[in-house]
C-alpha positions as CSV (number, residue, x, y, z in Angstrom):
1,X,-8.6,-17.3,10.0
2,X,-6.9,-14.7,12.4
3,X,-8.3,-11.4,13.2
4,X,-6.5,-8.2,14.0
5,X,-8.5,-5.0,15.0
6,X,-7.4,-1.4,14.0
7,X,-8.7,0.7,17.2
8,X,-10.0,3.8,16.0
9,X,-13.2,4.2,18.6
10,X,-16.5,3.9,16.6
11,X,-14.4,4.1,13.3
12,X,-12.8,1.0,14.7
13,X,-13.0,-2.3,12.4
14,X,-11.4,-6.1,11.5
15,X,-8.8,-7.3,9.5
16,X,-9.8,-10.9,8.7
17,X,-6.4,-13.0,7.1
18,X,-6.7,-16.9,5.7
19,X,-7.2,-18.6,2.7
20,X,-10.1,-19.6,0.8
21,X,-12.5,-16.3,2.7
22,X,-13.5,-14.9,-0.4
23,X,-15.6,-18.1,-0.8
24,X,-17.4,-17.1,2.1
25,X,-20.1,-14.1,1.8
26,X,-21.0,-14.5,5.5
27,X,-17.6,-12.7,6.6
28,X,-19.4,-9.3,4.4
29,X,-22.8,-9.4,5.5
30,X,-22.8,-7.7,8.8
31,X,-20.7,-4.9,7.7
32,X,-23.6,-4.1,5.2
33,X,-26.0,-1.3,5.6
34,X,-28.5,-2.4,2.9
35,X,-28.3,-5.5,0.4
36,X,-27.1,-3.3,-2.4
37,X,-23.3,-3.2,-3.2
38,X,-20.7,-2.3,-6.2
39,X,-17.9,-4.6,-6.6
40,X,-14.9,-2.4,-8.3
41,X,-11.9,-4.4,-9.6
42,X,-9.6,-4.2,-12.5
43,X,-9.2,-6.4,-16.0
44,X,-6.6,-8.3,-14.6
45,X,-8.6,-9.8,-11.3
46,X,-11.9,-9.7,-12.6
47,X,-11.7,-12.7,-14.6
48,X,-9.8,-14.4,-11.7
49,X,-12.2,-14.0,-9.1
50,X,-15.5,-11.2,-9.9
51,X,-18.1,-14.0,-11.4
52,X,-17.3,-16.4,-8.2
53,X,-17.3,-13.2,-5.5
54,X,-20.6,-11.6,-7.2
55,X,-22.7,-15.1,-7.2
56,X,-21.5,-16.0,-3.8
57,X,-23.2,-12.4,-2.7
58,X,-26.2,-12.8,-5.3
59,X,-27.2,-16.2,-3.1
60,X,-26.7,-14.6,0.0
61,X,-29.8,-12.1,-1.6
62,X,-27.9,-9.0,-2.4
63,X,-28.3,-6.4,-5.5
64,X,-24.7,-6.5,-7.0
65,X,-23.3,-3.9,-9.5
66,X,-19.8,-4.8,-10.7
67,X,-17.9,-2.4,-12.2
68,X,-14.4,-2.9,-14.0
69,X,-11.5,-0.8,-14.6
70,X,-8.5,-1.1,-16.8
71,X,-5.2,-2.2,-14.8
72,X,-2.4,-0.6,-13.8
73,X,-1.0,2.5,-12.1
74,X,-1.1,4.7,-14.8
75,X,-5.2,4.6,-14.2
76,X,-5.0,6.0,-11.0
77,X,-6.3,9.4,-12.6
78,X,-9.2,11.3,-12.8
79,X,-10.9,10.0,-15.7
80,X,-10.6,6.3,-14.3
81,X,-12.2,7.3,-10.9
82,X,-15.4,8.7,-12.7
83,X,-15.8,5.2,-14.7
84,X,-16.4,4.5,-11.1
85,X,-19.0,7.4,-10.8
86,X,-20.3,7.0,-13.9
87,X,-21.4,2.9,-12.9
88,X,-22.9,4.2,-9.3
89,X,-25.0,6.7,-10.7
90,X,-26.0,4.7,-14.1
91,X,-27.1,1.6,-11.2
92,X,-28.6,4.7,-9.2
93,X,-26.5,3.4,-5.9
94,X,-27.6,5.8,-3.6
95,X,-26.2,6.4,-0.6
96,X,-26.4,3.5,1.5
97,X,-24.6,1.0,-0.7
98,X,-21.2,-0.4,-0.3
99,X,-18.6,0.3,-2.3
100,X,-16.3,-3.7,-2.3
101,X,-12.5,-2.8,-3.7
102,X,-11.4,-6.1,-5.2
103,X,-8.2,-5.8,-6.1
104,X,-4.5,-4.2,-5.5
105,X,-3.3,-0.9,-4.2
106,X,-4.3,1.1,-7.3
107,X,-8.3,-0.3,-6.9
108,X,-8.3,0.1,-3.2
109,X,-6.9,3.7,-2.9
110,X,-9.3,4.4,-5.9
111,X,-12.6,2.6,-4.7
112,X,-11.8,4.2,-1.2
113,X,-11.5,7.6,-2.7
114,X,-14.4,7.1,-4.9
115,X,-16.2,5.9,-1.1
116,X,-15.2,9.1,0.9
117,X,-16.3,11.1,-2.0
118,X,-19.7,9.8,-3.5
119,X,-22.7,11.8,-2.4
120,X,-20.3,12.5,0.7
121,X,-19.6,9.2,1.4
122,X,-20.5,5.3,1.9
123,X,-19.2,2.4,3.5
124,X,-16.9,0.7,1.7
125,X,-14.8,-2.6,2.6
126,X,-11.3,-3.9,1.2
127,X,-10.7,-7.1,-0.6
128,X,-7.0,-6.9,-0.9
129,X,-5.8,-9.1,-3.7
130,X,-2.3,-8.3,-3.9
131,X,0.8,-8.6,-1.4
132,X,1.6,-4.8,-1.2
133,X,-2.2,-4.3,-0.7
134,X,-2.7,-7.1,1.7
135,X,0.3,-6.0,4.1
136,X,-0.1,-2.4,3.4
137,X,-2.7,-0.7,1.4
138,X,-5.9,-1.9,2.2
139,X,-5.3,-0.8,5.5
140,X,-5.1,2.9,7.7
141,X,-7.7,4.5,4.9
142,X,-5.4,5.9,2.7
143,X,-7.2,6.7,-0.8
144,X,-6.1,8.7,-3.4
145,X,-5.3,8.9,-7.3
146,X,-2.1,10.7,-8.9
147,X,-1.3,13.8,-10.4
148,X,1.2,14.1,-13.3
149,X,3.3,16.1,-10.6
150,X,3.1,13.7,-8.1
151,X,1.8,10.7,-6.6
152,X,-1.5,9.8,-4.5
153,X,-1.5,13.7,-4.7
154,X,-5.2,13.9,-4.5
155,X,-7.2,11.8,-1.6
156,X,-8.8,11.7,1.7
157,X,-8.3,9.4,4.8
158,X,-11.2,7.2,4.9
159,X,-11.1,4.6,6.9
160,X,-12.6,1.1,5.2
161,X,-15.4,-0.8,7.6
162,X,-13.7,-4.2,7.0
163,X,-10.8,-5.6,5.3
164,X,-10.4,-8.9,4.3
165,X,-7.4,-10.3,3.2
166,X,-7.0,-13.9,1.3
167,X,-3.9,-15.5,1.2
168,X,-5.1,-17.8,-1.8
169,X,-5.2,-14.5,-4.2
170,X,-1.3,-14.7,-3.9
171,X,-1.0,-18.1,-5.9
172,X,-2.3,-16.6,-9.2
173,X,-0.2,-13.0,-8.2
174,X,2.8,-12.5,-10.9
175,X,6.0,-13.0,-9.3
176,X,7.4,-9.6,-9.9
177,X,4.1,-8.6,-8.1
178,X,5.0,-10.7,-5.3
179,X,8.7,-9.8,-4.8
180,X,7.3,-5.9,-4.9
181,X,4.7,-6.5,-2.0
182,X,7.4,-8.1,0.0
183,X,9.2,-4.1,0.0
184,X,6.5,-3.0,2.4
185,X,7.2,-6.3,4.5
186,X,10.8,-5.8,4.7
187,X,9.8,-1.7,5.6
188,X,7.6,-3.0,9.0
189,X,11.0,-4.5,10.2
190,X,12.9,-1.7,9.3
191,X,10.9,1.3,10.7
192,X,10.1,-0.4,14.3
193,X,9.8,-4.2,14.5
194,X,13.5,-5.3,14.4
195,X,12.1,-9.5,15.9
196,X,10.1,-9.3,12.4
197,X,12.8,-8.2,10.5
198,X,15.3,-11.1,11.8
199,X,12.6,-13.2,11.0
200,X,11.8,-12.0,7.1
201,X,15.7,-12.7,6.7
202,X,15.3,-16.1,7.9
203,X,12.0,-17.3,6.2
204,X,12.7,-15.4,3.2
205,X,12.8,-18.3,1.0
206,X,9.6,-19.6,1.9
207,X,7.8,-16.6,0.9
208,X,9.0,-16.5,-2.2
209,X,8.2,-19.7,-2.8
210,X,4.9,-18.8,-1.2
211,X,4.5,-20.7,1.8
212,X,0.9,-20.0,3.0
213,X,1.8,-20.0,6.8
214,X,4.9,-17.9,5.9
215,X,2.5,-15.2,3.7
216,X,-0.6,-15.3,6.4
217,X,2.3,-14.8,9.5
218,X,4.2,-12.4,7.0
219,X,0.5,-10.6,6.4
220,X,-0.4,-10.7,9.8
221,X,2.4,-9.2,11.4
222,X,3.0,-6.4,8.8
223,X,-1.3,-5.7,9.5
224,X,-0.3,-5.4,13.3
225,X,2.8,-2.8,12.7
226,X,0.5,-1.0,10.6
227,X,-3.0,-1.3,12.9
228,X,-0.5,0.0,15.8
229,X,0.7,3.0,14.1
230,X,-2.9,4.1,12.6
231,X,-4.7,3.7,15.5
232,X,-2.2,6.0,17.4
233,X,-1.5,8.8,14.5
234,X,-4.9,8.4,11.5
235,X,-3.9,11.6,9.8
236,X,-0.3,11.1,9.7
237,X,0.7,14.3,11.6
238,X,3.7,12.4,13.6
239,X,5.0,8.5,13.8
240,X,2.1,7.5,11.1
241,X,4.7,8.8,8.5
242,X,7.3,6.7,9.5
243,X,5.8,4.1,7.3
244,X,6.9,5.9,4.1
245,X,10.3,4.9,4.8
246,X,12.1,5.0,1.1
247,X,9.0,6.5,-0.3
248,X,10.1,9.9,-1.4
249,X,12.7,8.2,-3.3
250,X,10.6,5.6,-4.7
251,X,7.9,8.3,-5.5
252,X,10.2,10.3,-7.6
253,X,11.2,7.8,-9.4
254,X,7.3,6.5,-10.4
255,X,6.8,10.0,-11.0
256,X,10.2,10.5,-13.1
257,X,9.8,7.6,-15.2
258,X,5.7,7.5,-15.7
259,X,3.5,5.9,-13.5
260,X,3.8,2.1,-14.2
261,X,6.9,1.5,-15.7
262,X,8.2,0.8,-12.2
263,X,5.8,-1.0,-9.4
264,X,5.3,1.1,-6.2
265,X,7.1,-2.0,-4.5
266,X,10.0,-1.8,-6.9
267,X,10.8,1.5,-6.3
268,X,10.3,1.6,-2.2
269,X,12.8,-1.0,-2.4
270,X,15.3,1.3,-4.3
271,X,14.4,4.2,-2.2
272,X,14.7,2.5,1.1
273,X,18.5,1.8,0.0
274,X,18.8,5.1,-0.7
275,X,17.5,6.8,2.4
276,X,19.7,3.9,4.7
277,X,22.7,5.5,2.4
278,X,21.8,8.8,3.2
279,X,21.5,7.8,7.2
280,X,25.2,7.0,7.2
281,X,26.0,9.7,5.6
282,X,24.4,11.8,8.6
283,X,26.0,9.0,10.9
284,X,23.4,6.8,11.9
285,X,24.2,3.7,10.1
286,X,27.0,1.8,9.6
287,X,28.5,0.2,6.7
288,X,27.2,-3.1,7.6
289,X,23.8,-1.7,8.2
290,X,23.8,-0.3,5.0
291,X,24.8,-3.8,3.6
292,X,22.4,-5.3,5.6
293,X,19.4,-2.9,4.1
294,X,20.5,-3.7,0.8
295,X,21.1,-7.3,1.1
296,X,17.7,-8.4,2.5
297,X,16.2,-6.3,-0.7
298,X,18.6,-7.9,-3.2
299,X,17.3,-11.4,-1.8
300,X,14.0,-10.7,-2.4
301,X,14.6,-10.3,-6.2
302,X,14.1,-6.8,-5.8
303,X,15.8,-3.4,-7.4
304,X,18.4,-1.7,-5.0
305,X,19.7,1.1,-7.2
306,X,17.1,4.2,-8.4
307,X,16.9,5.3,-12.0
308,X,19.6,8.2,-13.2
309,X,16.8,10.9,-13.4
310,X,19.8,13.1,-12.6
311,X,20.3,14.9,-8.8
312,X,17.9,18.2,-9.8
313,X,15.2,16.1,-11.3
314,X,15.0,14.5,-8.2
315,X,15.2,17.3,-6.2
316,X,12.4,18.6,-8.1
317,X,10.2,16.0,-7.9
318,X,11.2,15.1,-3.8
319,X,10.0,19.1,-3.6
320,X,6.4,17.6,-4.0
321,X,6.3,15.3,-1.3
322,X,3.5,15.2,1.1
323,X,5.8,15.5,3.8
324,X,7.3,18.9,2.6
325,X,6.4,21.5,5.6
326,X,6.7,25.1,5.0
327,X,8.9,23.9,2.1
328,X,11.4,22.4,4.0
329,X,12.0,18.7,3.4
330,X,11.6,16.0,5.5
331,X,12.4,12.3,5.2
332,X,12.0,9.1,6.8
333,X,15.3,8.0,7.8
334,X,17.1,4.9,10.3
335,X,18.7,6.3,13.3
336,X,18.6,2.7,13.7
337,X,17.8,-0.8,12.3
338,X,14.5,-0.9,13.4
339,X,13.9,2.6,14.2
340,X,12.5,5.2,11.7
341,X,12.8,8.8,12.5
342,X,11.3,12.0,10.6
343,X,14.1,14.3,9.8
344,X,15.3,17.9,8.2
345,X,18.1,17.3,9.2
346,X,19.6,16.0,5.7
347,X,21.9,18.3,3.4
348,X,21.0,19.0,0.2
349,X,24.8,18.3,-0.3
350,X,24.0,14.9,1.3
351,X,20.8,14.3,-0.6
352,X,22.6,15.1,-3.6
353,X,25.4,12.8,-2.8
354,X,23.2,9.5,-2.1
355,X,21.4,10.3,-5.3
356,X,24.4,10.1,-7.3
357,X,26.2,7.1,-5.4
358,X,22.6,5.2,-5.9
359,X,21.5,6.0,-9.1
């Protein structure tokens, strides 16, 4: 098992990454307040893994209420969250029970929101079964559902107690799953960690075929990139929003198309390409960097051209960004392979331009 830490003083906690830890309840047990917790997952994982996780607590002596959702990211709404509300309040959890996401990105921004929000808050700790969730997600305290205007447009920052991340829950993921969790990988190298990127290139065949020391190093050194940049910016008021690298793109397109017809991996990937065009259009990149940024993405079986919504409708929808400041847009943009930067410096001409060359 390795550990990483994300330092955020007394809000500070673990990430534990290795296989087989969902079998073991003793990893959970400090990090409770009381013996009373509510396991949320989804259709789709809870007959995977729910009846093994809940019984392995129940020996250990706790009160478990599981609660399941339906699956997908066109849940990630209002009326989901309350089935969430509605099983804490029918259980009467009050509020000294922990809330245990099991599950991807969609249950773990919606279990954390549902935390941060339910009689003002409780604890609640991350079971990451997903790439994209493992490597991304589950950790910083993100949470948040989407609005049909935009997405993860309603949230908080909330910061989990523990996450715990289990390499095994990768053998039963879908492969298109995998190949979209291995977008946010590819980002870490990208935005700051060139060494990491040379080394996803290298060993990118081994993740696909999933390699379990290739996923836990690939898992442990996207957690560090990320436990680096939440512990120096939580609120993502500087670098912190570095890590969205392609996903203004990528969110106009879930939005565009309807939430779930593209996975949040697939389109970072087609937004990343788009936002390394748009750096060499503002003379940053090269050609080959370019090449480079789409090639990687291409080899990991994943899109690298964004939907024709048509330049307005992206416009539109980019206008929504959480990274819009006094209505002027900013991006995440390479100055660099390897280093992100947070711009307004980009045309509309420009914008305009990479839409239609991508698209």
């Amino acid at each position: 098992m390795r550990t990483l830490n994300v330092e955020l003083a007394e809000r500070s906690y673990p990430i534990r990454i290795g296989a087989g830890l969902l079998a073991d309840p003793g990893l959970i047990l400090p990090y409770l307040k009381t013996k009373r917790v509510a396991v949320v997952t989804n259709d789709v994982v809870g007959p995977l893994y729910l009846a093994r996780f809940v019984a392995g607590l129940e020996a250990h002596g706790l009160r478990v209420t599981p609660i399941v959702l339906p699956d997908g990211e066109a849940h990630k709404d209002w009326p989901t969250l309350n089935l969430i509300f509605d099983g804490l309040l029918a259980a009467r959890c009050d509020r000294s029970t922990t809330l245990i996401a099991l599950g991807g990105g969609v249950i773990g921004d919606m279990v954390g929101f549902a935390a941060a929000t339910y009689q003002r808050g409780v604890p609640f700790i991350q079971v990451p079964t997903t790439l994209l969730s493992q490597v991304d997600s589950s950790v910083g305290g993100k949470t948040a559902i989407n609005h049909p205007l935009g997405k993860n447009m309603i949230g908080a920052f909330y910061q989990p107690k523990l996450v715990i991340a289990d390499i095994a829950t990768l053998n039963t993921l879908p492969d298109r799953e995998l190949k979209a969790g291995l977008a946010e990988v590819i980002k870490y190298g990208l935005i700051r960690d060139l060494p990491f990127l040379d080394w996803i290139e290298a060993n990118l065949e081994r993740l696909l075929a999933r390699d379990p020391d290739a996923l836990a190093e690939a898992v442990e050194r996207s957690c560090r990139n990320k436990a680096q940049v939440v512990a120096a910016d939580e609120t993502e008021q500087g670098e912190r929003a570095t890590l969205n690298l392609g996903h203004t793109f990528g969110h106009a397109i879930e939005t565009g198309l309807g939430y779930g017809a593209w996975l949040h991996g697939e389109a970072v990937a087609a937004g990343t390409v788009m936002a390394a065009d748009l750096s060499r259009r503002l003379g940053w990149l090269s050609d080959a960097d370019v090449e480079r940024v789409r090639a990687v993405h291409v080899r990991a079986g994943l899109p690298v051209r964004g939907v024709p919504l048509g330049a307005e409708r992206y416009l539109e929808l980019m206008a929504h960004d959480k990274k819009v400041t006094d209505g002027t847009l900013r991006l995440v943009l390479l100055k660099a392979i390897g280093q992100a930067v947070i711009t307004s410096e980009a045309k509309t001409d420009d914008i305009r331009a990479t839409i239609d060359a991508c698209c």
